[in-house]
C-alpha positions as a Markdown table, in Angstrom:
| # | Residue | x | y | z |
|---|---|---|---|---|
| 1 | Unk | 97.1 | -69.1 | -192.2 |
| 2 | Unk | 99.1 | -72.7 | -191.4 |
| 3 | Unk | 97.6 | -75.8 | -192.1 |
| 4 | Unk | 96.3 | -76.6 | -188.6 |
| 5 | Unk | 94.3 | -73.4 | -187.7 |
| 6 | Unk | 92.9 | -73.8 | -191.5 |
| 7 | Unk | 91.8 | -77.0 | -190.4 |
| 8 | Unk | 90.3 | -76.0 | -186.9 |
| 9 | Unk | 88.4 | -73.2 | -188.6 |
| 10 | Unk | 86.6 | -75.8 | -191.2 |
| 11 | Unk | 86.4 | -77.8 | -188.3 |
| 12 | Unk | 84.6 | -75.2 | -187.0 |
| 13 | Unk | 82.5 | -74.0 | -189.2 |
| 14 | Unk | 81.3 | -77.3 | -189.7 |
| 15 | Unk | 80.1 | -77.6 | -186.0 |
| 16 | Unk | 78.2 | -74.3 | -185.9 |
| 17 | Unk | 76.5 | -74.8 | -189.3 |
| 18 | Unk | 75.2 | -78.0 | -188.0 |
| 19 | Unk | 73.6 | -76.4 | -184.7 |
| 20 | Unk | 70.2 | -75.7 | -184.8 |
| 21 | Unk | 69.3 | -72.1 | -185.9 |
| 22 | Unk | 67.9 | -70.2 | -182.7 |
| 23 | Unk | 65.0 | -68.8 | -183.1 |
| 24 | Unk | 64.0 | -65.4 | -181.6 |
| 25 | Unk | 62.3 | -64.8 | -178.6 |
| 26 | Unk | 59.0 | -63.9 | -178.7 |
| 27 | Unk | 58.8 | -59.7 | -177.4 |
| 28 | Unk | 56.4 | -60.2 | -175.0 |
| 29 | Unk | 54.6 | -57.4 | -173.2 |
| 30 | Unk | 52.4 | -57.3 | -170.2 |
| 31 | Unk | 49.6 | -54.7 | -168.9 |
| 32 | Unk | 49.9 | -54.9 | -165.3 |
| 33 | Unk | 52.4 | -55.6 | -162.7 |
| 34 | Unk | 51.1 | -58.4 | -161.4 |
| 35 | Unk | 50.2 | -60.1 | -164.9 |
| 36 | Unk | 53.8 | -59.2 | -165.9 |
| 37 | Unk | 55.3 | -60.5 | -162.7 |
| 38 | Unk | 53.6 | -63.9 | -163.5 |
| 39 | Unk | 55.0 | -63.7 | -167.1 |
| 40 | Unk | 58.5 | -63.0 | -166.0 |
| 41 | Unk | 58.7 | -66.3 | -163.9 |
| 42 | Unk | 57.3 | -68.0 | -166.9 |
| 43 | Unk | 59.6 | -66.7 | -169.1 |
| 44 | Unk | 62.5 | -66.8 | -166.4 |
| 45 | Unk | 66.1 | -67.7 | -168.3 |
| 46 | Unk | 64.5 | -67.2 | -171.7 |
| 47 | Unk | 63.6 | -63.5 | -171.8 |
| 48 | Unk | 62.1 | -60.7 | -169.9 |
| 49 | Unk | 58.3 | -59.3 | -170.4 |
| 50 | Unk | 57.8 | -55.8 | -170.7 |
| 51 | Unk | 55.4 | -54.2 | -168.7 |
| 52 | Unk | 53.1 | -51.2 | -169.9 |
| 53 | Unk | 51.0 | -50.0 | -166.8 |
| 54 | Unk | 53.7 | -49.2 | -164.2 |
| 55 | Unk | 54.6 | -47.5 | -161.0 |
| 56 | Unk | 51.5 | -46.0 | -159.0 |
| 57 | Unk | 49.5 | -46.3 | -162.6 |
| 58 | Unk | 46.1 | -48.3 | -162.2 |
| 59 | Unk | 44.3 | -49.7 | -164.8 |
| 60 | Unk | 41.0 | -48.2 | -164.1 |
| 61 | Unk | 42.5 | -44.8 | -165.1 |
| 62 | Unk | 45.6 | -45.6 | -167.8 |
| 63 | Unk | 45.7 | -43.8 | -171.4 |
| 64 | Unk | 48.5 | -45.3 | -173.6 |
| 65 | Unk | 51.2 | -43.5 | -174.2 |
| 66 | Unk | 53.3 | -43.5 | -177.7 |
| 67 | Unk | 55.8 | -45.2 | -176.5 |
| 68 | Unk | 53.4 | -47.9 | -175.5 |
| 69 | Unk | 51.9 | -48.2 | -178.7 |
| 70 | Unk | 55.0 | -48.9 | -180.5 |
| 71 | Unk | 55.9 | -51.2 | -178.0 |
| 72 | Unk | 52.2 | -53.1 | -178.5 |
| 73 | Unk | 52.7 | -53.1 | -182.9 |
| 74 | Unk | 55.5 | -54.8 | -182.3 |
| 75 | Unk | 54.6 | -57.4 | -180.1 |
| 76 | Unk | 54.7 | -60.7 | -180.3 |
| 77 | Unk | 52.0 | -61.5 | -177.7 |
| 78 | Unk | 50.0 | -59.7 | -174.9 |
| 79 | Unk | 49.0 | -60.6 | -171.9 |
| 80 | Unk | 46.1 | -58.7 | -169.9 |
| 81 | Unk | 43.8 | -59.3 | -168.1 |
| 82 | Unk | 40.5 | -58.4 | -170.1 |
| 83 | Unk | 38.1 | -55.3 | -171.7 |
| 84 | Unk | 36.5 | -55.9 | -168.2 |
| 85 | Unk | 39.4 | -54.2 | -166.4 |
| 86 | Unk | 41.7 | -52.7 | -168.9 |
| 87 | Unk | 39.7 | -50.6 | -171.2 |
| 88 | Unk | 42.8 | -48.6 | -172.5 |
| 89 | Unk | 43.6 | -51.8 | -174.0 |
| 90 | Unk | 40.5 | -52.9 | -175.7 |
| 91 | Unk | 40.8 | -50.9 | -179.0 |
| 92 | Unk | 44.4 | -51.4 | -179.6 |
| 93 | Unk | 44.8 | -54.5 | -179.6 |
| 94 | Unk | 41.9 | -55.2 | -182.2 |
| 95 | Unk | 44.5 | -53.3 | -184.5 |
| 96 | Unk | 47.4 | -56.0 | -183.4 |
| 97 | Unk | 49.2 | -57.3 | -186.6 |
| 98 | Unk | 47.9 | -60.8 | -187.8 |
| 99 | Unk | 51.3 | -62.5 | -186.2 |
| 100 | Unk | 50.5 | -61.7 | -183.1 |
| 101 | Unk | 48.6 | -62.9 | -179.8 |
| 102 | Unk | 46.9 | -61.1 | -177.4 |
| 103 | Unk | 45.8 | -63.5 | -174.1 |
| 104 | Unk | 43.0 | -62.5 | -171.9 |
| 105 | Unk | 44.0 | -64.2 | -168.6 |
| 106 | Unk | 40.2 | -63.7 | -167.1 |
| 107 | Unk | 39.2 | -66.5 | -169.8 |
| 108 | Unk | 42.2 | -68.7 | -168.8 |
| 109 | Unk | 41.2 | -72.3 | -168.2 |
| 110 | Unk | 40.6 | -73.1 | -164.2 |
| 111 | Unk | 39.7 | -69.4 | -163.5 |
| 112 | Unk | 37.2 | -68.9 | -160.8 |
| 113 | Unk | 35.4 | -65.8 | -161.4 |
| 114 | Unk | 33.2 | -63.3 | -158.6 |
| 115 | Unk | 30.6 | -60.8 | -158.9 |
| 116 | Unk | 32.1 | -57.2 | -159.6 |
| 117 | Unk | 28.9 | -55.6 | -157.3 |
| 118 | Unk | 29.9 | -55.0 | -153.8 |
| 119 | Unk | 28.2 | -57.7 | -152.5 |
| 120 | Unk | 26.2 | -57.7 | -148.9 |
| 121 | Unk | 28.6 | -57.4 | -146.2 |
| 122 | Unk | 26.5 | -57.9 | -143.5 |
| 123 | Unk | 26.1 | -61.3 | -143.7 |
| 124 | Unk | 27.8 | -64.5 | -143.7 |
| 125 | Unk | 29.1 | -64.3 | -147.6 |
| 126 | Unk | 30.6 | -67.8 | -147.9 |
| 127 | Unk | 33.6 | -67.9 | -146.3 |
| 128 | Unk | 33.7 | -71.8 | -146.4 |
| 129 | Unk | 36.1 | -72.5 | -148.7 |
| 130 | Unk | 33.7 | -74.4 | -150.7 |
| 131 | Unk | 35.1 | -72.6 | -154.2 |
| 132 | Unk | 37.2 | -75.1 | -155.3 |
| 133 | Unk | 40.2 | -73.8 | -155.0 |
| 134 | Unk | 41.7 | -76.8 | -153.1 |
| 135 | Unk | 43.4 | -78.6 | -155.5 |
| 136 | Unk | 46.6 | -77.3 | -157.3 |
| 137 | Unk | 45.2 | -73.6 | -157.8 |
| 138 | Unk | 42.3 | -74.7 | -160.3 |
| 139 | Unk | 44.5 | -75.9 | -163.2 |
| 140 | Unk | 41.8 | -78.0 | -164.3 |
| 141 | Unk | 38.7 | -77.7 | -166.1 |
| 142 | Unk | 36.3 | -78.6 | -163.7 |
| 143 | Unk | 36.0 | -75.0 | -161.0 |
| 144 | Unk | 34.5 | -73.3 | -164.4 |
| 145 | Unk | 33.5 | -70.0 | -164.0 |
| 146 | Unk | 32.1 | -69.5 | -161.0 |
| 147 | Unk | 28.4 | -67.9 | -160.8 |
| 148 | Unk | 28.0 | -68.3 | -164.6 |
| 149 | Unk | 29.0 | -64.4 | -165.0 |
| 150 | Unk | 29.3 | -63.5 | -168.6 |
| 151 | Unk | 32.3 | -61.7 | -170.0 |
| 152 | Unk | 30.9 | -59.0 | -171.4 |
| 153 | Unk | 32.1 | -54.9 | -170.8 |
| 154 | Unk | 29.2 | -54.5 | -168.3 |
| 155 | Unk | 28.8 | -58.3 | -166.9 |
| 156 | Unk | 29.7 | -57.3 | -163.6 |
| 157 | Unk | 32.7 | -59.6 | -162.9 |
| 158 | Unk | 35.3 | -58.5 | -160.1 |
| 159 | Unk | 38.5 | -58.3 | -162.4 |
| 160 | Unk | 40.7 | -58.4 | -159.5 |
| 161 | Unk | 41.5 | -62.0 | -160.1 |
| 162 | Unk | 45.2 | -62.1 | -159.6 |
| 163 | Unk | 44.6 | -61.4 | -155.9 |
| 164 | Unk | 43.4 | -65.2 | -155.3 |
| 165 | Unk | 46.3 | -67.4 | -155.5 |
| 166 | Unk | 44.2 | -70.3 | -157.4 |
| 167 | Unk | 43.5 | -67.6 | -159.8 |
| 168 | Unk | 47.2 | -66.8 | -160.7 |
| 169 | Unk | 48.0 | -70.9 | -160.6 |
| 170 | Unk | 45.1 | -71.1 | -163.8 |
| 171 | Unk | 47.2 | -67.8 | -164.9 |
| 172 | Unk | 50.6 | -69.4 | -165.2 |
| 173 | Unk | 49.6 | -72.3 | -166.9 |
| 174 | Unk | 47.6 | -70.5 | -169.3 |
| 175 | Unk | 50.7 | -68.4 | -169.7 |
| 176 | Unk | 53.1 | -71.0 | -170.4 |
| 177 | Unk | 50.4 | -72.7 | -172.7 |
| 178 | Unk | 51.0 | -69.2 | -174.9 |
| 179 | Unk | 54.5 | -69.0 | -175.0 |
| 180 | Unk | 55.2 | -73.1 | -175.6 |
| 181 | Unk | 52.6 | -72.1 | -178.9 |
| 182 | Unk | 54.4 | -69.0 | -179.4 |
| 183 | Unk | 58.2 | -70.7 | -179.1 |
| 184 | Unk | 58.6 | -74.1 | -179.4 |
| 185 | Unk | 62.0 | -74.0 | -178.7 |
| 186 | Unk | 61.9 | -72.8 | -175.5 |
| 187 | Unk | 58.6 | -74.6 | -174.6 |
| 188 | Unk | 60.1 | -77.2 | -172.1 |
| 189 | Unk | 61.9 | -73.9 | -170.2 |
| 190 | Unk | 58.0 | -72.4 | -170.1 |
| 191 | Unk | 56.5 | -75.7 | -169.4 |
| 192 | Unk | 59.3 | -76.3 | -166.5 |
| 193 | Unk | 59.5 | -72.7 | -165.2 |
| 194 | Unk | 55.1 | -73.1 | -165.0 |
| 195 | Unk | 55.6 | -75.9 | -162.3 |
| 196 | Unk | 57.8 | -74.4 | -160.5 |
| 197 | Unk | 55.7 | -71.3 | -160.0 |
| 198 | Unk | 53.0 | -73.4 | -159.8 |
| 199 | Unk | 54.8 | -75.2 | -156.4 |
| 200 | Unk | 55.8 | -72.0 | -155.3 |
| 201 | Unk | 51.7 | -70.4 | -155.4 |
| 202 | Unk | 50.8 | -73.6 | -153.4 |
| 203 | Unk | 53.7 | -72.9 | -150.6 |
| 204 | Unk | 52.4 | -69.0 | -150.5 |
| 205 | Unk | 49.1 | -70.0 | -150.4 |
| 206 | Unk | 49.6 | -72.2 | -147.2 |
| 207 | Unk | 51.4 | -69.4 | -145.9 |
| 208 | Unk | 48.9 | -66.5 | -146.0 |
| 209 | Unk | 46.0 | -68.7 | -145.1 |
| 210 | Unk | 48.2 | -69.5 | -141.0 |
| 211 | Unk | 48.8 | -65.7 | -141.2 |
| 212 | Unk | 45.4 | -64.5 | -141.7 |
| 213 | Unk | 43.5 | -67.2 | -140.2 |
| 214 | Unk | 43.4 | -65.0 | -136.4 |
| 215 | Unk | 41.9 | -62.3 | -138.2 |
| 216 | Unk | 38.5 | -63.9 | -139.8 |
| 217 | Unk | 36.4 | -61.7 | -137.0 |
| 218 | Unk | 38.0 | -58.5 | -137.3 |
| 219 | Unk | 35.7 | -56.4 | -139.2 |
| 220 | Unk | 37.3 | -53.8 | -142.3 |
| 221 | Unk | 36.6 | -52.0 | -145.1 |
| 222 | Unk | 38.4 | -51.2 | -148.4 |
| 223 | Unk | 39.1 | -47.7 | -150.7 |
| 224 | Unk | 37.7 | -49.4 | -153.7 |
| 225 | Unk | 35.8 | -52.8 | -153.9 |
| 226 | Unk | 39.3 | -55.1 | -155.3 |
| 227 | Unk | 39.3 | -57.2 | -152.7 |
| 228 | Unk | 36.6 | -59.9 | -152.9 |
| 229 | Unk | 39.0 | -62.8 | -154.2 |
| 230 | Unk | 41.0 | -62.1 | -151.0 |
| 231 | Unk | 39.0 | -62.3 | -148.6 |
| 232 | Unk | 36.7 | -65.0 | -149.7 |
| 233 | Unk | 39.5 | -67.2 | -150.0 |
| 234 | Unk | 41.2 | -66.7 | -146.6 |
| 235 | Unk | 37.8 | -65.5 | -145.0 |
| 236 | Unk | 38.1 | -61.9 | -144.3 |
| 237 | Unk | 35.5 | -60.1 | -142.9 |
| 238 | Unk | 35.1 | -56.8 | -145.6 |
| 239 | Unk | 31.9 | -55.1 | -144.4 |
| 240 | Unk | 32.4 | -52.3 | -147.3 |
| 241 | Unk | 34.7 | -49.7 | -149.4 |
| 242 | Unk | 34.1 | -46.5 | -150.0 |
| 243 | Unk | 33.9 | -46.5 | -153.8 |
| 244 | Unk | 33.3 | -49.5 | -156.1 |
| 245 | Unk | 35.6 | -48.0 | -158.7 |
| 246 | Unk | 38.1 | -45.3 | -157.9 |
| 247 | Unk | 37.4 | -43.9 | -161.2 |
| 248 | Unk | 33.4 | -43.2 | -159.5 |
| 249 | Unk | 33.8 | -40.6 | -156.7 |
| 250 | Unk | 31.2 | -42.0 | -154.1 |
| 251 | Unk | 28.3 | -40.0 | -153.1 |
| 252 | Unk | 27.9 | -38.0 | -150.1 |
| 253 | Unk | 25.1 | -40.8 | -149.2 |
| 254 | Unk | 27.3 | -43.2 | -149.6 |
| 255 | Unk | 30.0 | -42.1 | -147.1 |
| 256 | Unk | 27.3 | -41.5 | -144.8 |
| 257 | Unk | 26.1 | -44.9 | -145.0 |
| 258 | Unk | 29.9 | -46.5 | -144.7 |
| 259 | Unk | 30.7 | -45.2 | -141.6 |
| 260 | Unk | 27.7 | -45.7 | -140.2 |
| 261 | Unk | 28.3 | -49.3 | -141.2 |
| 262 | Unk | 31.3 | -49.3 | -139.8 |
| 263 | Unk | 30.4 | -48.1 | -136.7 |
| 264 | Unk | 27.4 | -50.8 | -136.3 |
| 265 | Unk | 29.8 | -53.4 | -137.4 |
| 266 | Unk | 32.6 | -52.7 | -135.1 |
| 267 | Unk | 34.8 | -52.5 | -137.9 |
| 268 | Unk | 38.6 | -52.1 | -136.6 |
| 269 | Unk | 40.6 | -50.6 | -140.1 |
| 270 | Unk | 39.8 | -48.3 | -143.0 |
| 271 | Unk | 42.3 | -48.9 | -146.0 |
| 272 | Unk | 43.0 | -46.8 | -148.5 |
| 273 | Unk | 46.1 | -47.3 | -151.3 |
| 274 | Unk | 49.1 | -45.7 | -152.9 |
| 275 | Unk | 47.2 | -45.2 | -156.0 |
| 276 | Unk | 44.0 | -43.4 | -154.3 |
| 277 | Unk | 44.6 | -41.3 | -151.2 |
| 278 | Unk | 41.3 | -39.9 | -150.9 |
| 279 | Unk | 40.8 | -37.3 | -147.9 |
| 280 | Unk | 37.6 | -38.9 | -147.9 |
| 281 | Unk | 39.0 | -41.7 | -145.9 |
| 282 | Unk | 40.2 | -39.5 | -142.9 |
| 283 | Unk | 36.5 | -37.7 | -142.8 |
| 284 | Unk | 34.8 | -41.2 | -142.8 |
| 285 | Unk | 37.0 | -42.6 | -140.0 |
| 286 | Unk | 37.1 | -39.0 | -137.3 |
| 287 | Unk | 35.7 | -39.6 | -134.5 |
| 288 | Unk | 35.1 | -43.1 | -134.4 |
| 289 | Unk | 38.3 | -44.8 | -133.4 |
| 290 | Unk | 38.5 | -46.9 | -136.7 |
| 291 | Unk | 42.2 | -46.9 | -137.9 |
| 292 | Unk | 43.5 | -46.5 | -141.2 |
| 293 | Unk | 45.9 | -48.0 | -143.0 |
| 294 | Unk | 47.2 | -49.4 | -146.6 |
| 295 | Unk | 46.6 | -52.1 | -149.1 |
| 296 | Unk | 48.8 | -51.9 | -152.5 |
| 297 | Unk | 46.6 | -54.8 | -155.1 |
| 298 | Unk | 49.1 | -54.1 | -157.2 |
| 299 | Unk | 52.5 | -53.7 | -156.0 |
| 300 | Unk | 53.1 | -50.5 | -156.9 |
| 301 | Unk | 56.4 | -49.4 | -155.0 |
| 302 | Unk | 58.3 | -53.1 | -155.6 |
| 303 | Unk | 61.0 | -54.1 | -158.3 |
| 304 | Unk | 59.4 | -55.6 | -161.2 |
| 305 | Unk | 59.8 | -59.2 | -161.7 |
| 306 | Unk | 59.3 | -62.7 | -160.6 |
| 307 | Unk | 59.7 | -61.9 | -157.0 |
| 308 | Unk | 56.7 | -59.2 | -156.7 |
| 309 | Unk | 53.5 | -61.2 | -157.0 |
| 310 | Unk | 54.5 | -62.6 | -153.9 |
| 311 | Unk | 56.2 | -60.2 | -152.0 |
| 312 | Unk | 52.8 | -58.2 | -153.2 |
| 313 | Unk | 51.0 | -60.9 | -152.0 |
| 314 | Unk | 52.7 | -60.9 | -148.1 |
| 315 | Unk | 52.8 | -57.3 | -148.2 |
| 316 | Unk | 49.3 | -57.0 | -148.1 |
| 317 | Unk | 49.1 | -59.8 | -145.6 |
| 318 | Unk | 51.1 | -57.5 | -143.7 |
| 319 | Unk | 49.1 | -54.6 | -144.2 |
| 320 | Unk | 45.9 | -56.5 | -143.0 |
| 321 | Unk | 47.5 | -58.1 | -139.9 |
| 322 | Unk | 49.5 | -54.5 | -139.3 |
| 323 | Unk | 45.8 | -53.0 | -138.6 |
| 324 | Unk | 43.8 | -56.0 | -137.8 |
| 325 | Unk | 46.1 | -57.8 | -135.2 |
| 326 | Unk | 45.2 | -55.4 | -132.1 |
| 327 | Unk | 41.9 | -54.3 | -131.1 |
């Protein structure tokens, strides 16, 4: 080798030897789409999330497969929601190697928490915005957990959380607060990509309040009781759902009572959703005039990513205002 490229090669070798060593990126999986979407933008020019619960799956029903298992024992950190909502989850990661991290986003600082019972639809039920959920999406300390509900397997909460936008603010922050412990390196990417996502929940939040502000009198009801962070943050008028799990088939009492409800409440829509499509929902709306149509609380049918939570987000929007607009 001649003298010069000799020397450009030391030369070289020098320089890289004196870079910082990069450390690896933390594998980092997510239970649901909406918790992984949220990680993604976190994690956005870093690394990528991968997702266990996918597709149509929902929570309420999942069993791991093997593939998911090896995918959790190796795992750096997890991020679900909680035992409250996916149960699948519980046992395994108790067995999670002592390296590893698994972040229960219902106990994330700033989280505002709602009863899990289907709570009395016949009356006003607080739709004055007085939740605090005014301020930068709850990041600090002082919403608490609203109600004082407990977190415990049967303590009632509504696990639905994501589907309040304050909720998923508190979410990304405590996400990036996991991955800056979890990679140093890369914690000023986390910390940077957190504020962004942050600004970009306020401007979605702004948005969906104009678009479903017209429909605060238009009475509805729901498949399955998910929705209470929705509409008490934007005011909806839910007078019911059929089930308050979809994993609990509702009793023939209880469809009686709905659509009576929903008759004496002048309710305009019956939603179902891709996951659940009940016949039940087409025997409790004949006859009566109430139209049906679909609510996805967890994107099921969009590209996972960054972009989902709020294209899931406008998308039901645009489900409500599809079957609300028009009397």
């Amino acid at each position: 080798m001649p003298f010069r490229s000799l020397a450009a090669f030391g030369t070289l070798l020098l320089v890289t030897a004196s870079l910082p060593a990069r450390a690896e990126v933390p594998r980092v999986v997510a239970s649901v789409k909406p918790v992984h979407s949220l990680v993604a933008a976190v994690m956005d020019g870093v690394g990528a999330p991968e997702l266990l619960v996918d597709g149509a799956g929902s929570p309420h029903t999942y069993s791991l497969r093997p593939s998911d298992a090896r995918g959790l024992a190796s795992a750096d950190l997890v991020f679900w929601i909680g035992p409250e909502l996916e149960i699948f989850l519980e046992r395994p990661l108790a067995t999670l190697g002592e390296n590893a991290r698994a972040v229960a986003l219902i106990s994330a600082p700033g989280m505002v928490l709602r009863s899990g019972s289907e709570h009395d639809h016949d009356d006003d039920h607080g739709h004055d915005d007085d939740h605090g959920h005014g301020d930068g999406h709850g990041h600090g300390d002082d919403h608490g957990h609203d109600d004082g509900h407990g977190h415990g397997g049967g303590g009632g909460i509504d696990t639905h959380v994501w589907l309040d936008v304050g909720n998923a603010g508190a979410m990304v922050a405590a996400i990036a607060d996991a991955l800056a412990a979890a990679d140093p390196g890369n914690a000023a990417t986390y910390r940077t990509n957190a504020e962004t996502e942050a600004r970009r929940l306020d401007a979605l939040d702004a948005e969906l309040r104009a678009r479903l502000a017209p429909l605060a009198d238009r009475a509805f009801a729901t498949f399955h009781d998910a929705y209470g962070y929705l509409e008490h943050r934007y005011g909806l008028r839910s007078v019911g759902a059929v089930t308050v799990s979809p994993d609990r088939p509702p009793s023939a009492r209880r469809v009686s009572e709905l659509r009576a409800r929903l008759v004496g409440q002048q309710a305009v829509c019956l939603f179902s959703e891709p996951q659940f499509e009940p016949a039940i929902v087409a025997t409790i709306t004949e006859g009566t005039g109430i139209r049906t149509g679909v609510l996805d609380p967890l994107g099921a049918t969009l590209e996972n990513g960054p972009e989902l939570y709020p294209a899931m987000m406008r998308n039901l929007a645009d489900g409500l205002a599809g079957c609300l607009g028009s009397r």
